[in-house]
PATOR-421038 format. One record per residue (C-alpha): x, y, z negated; residue in one letter. Coordinates in steps of 0.02 Angstrom, whole numbers, plus 32768, in hexadecimal, padded with zeros to 4 digits. Each point is the difference from the previous one (the first is absolute). Layout:
REM residues N
XYZA/...
END
This chain:
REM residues 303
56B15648E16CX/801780C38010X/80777FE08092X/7FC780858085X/7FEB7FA980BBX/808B8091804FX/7FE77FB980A6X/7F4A80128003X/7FEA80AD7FB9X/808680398089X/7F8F7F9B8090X/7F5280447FC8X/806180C47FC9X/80307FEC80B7X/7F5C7FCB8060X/7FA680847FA2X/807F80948015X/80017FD580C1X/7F447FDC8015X/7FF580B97FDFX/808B802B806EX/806980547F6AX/80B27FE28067X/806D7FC97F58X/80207F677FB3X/7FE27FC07F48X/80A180467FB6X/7FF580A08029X/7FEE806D7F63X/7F5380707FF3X/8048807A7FB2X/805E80218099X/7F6C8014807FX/7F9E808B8025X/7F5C801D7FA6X/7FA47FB980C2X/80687F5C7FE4X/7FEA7FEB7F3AX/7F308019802FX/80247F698083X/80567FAB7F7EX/7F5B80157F82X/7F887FB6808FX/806B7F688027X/7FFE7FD67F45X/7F467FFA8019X/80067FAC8084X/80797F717FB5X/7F947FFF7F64X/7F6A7FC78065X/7F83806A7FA2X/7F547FFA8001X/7FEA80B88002X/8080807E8038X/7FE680C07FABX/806080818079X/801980A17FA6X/803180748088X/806B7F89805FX/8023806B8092X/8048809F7FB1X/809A7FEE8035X/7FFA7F91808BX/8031802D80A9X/7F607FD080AAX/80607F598024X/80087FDD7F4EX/7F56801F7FE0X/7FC17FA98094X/805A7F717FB6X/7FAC800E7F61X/7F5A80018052X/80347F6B8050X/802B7FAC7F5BX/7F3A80347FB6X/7FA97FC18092X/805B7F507FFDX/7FDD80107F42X/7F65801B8017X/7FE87F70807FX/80387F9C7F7FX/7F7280297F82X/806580777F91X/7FAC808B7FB9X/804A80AD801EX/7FF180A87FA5X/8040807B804DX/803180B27FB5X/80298089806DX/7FC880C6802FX/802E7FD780A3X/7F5780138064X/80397F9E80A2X/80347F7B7FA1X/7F907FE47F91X/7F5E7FFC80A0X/80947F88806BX/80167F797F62X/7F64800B7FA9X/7F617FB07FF4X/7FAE80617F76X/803980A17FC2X/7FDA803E7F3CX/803280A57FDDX/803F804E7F4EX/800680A77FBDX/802D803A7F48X/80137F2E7FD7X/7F3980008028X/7FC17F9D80A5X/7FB3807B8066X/7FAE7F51806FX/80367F61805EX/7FBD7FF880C3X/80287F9A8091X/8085803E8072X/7FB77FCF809CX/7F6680657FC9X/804780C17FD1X/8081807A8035X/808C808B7FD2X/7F77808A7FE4X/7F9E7F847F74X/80B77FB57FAEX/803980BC7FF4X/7F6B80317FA9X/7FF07F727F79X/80C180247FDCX/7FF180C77FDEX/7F4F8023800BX/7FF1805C8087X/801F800380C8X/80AD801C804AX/7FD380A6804EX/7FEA804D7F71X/80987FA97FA6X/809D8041806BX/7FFA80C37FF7X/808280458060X/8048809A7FB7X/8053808B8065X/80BE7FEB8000X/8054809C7FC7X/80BE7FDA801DX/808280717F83X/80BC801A8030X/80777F63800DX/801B7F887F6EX/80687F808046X/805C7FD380ABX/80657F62800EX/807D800A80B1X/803A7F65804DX/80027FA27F5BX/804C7F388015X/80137F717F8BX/801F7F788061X/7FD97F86802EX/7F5F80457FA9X/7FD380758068X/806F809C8073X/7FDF80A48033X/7F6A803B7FB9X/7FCD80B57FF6X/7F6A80517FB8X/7FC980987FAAX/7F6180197F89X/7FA980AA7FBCX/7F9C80457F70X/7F5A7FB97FFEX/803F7F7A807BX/7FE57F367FFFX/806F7FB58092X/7FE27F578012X/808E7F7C8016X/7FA57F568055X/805E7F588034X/7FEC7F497FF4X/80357F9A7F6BX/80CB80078008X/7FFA80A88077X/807C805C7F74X/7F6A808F7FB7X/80307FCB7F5EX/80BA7FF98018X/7FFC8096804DX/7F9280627F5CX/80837F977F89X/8093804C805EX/7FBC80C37FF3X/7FE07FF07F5CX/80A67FAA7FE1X/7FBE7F537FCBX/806E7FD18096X/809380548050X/80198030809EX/807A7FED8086X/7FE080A9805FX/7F75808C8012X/7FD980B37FB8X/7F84802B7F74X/7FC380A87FE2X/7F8480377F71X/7FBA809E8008X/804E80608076X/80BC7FC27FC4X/80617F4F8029X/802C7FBF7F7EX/80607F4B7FD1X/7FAC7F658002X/7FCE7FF27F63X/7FF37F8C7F70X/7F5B7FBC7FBCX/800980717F5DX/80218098805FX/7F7A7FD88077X/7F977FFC7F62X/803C80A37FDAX/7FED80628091X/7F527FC98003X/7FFE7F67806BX/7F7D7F6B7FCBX/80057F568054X/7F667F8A7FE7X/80587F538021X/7FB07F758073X/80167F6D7F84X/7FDE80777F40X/800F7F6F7FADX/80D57FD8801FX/801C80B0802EX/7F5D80767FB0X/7FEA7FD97F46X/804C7FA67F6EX/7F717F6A7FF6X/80157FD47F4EX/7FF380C57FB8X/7F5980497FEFX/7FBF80998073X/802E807E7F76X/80BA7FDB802AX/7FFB7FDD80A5X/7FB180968017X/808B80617F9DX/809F7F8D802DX/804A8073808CX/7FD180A87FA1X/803F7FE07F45X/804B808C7FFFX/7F5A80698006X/7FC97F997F55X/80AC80027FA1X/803380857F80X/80D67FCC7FCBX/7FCB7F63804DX/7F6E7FDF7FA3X/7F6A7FC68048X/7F6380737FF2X/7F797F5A8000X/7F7580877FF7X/802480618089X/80217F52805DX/7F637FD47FE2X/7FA48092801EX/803E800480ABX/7FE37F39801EX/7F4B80247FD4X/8013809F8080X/800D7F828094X/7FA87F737FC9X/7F5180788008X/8043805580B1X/801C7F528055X/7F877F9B7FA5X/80867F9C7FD3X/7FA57F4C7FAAX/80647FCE7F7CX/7FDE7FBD7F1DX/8074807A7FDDX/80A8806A8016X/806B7F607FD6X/7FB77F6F805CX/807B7FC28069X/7FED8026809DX/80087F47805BX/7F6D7FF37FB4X/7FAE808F8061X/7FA37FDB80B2X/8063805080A9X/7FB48092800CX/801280327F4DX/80AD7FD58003X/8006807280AAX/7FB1807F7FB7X/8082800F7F57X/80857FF48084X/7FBA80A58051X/7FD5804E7F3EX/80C77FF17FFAX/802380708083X/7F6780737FF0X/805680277F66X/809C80368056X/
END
């Protein structure tokens, strides 16, 4: 009689949250958790709906190696069960440990479907970009300018403490950790997203203050966010003002908007990126990942 069974929901919530190992309870609130433990949250509402066939879009993205060997835990005993799984990822280890047959995309065209058992890397890698992987990676001889940026025992914690690097013209320093390790706390707190208890920045040469998101901006610092949808883009505005949003200034004569010049530059990085999109005002939840990634970097390339 429209009289929800509380008791049951919080029994079955419970078995499934804990048959994946999640570690909290019903009650907890998802938008509290981190983007690992929403994920978990998605599978064990597939596995409490007791679906016929599961779709995993790229369920491992931001999972840490326990999580994800719990995951592939969670498939297999689906699987066991009869359920049909389809399983999206780029990941190439994953996809020859889950799978048992493999169809490959490129450009929204299927480039084949074969048995996993029966190929390898070399044959995947060439039905995904046409060509081998030797001749895909071209390393290019690193040519390293004057200093850019040097962080000195930088803390927020209990985030992360003590850190200290330096990068140079021409440079790409790579910062890798585990799921929860504090890279992107520690990005958010140079560029002032988050701030921090103690540490030394110096930009070109000079220290300066740790400094606020907009002057970041200004000086010429860029952050490409890990989740661009909360933190990259505005979903609900098309890529024309997305694209513009942090620059207005540079399309604004007495504060009124120069639409043509807007659009000229839109149209500017939609060509360079091959960004996919019906137009400079769809929104952009409607756009795939990548696109979306790729209006996130138009953004800053404009800066």
């Amino acid at each position: 009689f429209g009289v929800l069974k509380k008791r049951e929901l919080r029994r079955d919530a419970t078995a499934a949250l804990e048959a994946l190992g999640c570690g909290f309870g019903p009650d907890v609130r998802v938008g509290s958790l981190s983007v690992a433990k929403q994920q978990m949250v998605e599978i064990a509402r597939a596995e409490a709906f007791r679906a016929n066939v599961v779709i995993f879009d790229e369920p491992t993205a931001s999972l840490t190696d326990s999580e994800k060997d719990q995951l592939f835990h969670t498939i297999r005993g689906l699987k066991a069960r009869g359920v049909g799984i389809v399983y999206i990822s780029h990941k190439m280890d994953e996809i020859f440990d889950i799978t048992d047959r493999i169809t490959v995309l490129r450009d929204g065209q299927v480039q084949g479907t074969v048995d996993t058992r029966d190929t390898d890397l070399n044959q995947i890698t060439r039905m995904m970009i046409g060509r081998t992987l030797d001749t895909y990676f071209v390393k290019a001889k690193a040519e390293f300018g004057a200093e850019v940026l040097r962080v000195e025992g930088l803390s927020n914690r209990p985030l992360f403490e003590d850190v200290s690097f330096s990068v140079r013209e021409g440079e790409v320093l790579g910062l890798y950790g585990l799921v929860g390790a504090g890279r992107s706390e520690l990005v958010e707190t140079i560029f002032g997203v988050r701030r921090a208890d103690a540490g030394k920045l110096f930009w070109k040469e000079g220290e300066i203050e740790l400094p606020t998101p907009r002057q970041s901006i200004d000086m010429g610092m860029a952050l490409v966010p890990e989740s661009r949808k909360e933190q990259g883009l505005v979903l609900m505005m098309g890529g024309r003002e997305n694209t513009s949003l942090p620059h207005l200034r540079l399309f604004s004569e007495v504060s009124v908007m120069n639409r043509a010049k807007e659009m000229a530059v839109f149209e500017k990085y939609r060509s360079a990126l091959s960004i996919k999109t019906t137009g400079p005002d769809q929104a952009v939840s409607q756009l795939s990942g990548g696109n979306q990634q790729k209006l996130v970097v138009a953004k800053i390339l404009l800066s």
